[in-house]
Structure formats: structure tokens, C-alpha cells
C-alpha positions in Angstrom: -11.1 -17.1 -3.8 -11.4 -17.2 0.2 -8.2 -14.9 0.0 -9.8 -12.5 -2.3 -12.6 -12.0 -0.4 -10.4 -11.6 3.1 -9.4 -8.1 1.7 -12.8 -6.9 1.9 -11.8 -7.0 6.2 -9.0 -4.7 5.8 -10.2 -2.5 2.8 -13.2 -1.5 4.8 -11.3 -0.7 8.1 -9.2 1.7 6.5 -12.7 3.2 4.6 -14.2 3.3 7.6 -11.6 5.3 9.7 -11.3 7.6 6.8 -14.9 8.4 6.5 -15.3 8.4 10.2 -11.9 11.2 10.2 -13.8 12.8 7.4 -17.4 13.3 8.6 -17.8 11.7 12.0 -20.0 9.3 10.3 -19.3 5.2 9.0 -21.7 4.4 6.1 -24.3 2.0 6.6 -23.6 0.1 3.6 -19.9 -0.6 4.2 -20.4 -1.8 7.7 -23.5 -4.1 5.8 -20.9 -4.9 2.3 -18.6 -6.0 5.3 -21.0 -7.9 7.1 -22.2 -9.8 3.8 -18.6 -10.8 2.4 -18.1 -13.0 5.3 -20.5 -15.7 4.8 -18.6 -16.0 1.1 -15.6 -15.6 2.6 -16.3 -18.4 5.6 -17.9 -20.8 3.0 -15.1 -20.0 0.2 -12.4 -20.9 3.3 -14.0 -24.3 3.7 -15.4 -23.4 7.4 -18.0 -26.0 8.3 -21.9 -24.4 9.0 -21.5 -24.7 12.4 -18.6 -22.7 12.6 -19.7 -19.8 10.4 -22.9 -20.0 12.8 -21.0 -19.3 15.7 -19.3 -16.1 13.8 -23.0 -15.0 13.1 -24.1 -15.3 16.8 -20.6 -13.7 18.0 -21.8 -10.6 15.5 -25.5 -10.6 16.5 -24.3 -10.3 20.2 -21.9 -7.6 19.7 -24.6 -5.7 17.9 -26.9 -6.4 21.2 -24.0 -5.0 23.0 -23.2 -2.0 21.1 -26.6 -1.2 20.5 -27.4 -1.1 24.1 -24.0 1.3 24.3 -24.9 3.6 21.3 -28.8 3.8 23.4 -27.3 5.1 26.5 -25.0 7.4 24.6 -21.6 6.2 25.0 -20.7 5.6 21.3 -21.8 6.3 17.6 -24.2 4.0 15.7 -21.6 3.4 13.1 -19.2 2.6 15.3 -21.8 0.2 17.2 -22.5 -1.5 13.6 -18.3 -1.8 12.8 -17.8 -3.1 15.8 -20.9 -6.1 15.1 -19.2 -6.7 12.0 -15.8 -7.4 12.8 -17.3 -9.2 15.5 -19.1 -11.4 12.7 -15.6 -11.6 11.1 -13.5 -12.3 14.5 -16.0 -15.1 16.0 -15.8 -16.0 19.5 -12.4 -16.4 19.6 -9.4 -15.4 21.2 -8.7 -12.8 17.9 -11.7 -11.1 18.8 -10.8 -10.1 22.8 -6.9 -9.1 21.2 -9.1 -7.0 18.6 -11.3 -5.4 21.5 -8.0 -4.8 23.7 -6.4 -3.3 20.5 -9.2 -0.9 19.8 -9.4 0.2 23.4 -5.8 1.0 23.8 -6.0 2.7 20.2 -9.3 4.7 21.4 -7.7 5.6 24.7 -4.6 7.2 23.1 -6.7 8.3 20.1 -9.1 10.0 22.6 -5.7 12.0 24.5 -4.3 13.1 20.9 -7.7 15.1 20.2 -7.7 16.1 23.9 -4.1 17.6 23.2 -5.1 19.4 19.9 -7.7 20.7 20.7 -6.3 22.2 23.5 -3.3 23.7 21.4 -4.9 24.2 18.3 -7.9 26.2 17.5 -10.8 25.1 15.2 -9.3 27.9 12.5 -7.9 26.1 9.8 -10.4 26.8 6.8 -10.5 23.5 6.3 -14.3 22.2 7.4 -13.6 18.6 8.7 -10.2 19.8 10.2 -12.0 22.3 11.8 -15.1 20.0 13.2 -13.0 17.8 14.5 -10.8 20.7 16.3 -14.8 21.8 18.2 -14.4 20.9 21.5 -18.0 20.0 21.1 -17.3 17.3 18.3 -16.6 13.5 19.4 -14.0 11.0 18.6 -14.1 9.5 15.1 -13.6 6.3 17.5 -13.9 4.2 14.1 -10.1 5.2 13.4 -9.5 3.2 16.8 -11.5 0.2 15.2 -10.1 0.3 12.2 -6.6 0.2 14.0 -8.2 -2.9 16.0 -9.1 -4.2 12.5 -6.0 -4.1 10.8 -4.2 -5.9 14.1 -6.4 -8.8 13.6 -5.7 -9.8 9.8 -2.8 -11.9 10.2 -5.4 -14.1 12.8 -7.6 -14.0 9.9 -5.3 -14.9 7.3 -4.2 -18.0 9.3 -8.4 -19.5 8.7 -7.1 -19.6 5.1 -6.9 -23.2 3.7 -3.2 -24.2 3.3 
């Protein structure tokens, strides 16, 4: 069952990249589906209570964290709340730092592709959320970076799967 549930990690990285690509914007409710799998996931794994505790606080203080990022204007809301949640799913371990190295790296060459297009290619395409994301005025779907960040991290995850 514990596997089962694990795919709910992955399946909502890649939704959240692609709705991020789509409309600059992560749904609330996947970040929250996300964020309440992983307590059936933890218990359905066989992690004891204080364990899946320290998952919880390791989420809660990312979402302090993010918040306090999204407030001054340095990132998106949703991807403040994906970031909590694979937090929550990543725990204070050393999974977590590789997953927030990972998403840099992927933001940082992310952020230099849409640099590059939209320098070489104008927002003409006809095709609306090409097109927005071509505006020099739009920002980086940054939740294609977490995602990527995401996806890096599920073999660490698969290993907390009972033998």
C-alpha cells in the first residue's frame, strides 16, 4: 500500500510543472492532495510517530520559510506551498538539502532558457500560454524547477519503503 501511495510524490510534481508551464499558477488542492497522502503514506510505510512528526515540522518550517519569501516578493505562492510539501515528504534529511540543490541548479538554468527565448523569440505565436510565457513581463514557472527537484528525490523516497 505504502508504494501505492509514494506515486502520489511524483504524479503531482509532473502536474505541478505542467500547470505551472500552463498558467503560471500550482493549484491549491494538489499542493494540499500532496500534503495529505503523506501521513498515509508514512503510517502505511511503518514510520514510527515520531518520525512522521519530524516530516510535519520539516514541512511547517519550509512553509514559514517560503512564506516569508513569497511576502517579500521573491517567489509564487504555489511555488512557496510545493516547496512545504515536498518538504513534508523529504523530512529533515539529507534528501531534502540534494532536493533544494537540485531545484536551484534546475531554476538557475531554467531561469537562463526563458532569458534566451525571450530574447530570440517574440511573444507571437497564437498560442496564449506560449505567448505569456514569451512577455518579458511574465515570471518563471519556477514549479517546473521543483518538480525537476521532485522527481531527483524519489529513489531516496523509495528506499523508506519496507523491504
Amino acid at each position: 500500500m505504502a508504494a501505492v501511495l509514494l506515486f502520489a510524490f511524483p504524479i503531482a510534481m509532473v502536474l505541478a510543472a505542467a500547470t505551472d508551464l500552463a498558467s503560471m499558477t500550482i493549484p491549491n488542492r494538489l499542493v494540499l492532495a500532496l500534503a495529505l497522502v503523506f501521513p498515509a503514506f508514512a503510517l502505511a510505510a511503518g514510520w514510527p510517530l515520531p518520525s512522521v512528526g519530524v516530516h510535519l515540522a520539516a514541512g511547517l518550517a519550509m512553509l514559514c520559510i517560503t512564506f516569508g519569501c513569497f511576502a517579500a516578493g521573491w517567489m509564487g505562492g504555489g511555488d512557496a506551498k510545493l516547496l512545504a510539501a515536498a518538504a513534508l515528504w523529504l523530512g529533515p534529511t539529507p534528501t531534502l538539502l540534494t532536493f533544494l540543490v537540485w531545484t536551484s541548479v534546475l531554476g538557475g538554468v531554467l531561469t537562463l532558457a526563458f532569458v534566451l527565448a525571450r530574447t530570440c523569440l517574440a511573444p507571437t505565436t497564437g498560442v496564449a500560454s506560449l505567448d505569456r510565457l514569451l512577455r518579458a513581463d511574465t515570471g518563471i514557472p519556477y514549479g517546473v524547477a521543483i518538480a525537476g527537484g521532485g522527481l531527483l528525490s524519489v529513489p531516496a523516497l523509495l528506499a523508506t519503503l519496507p523491504a
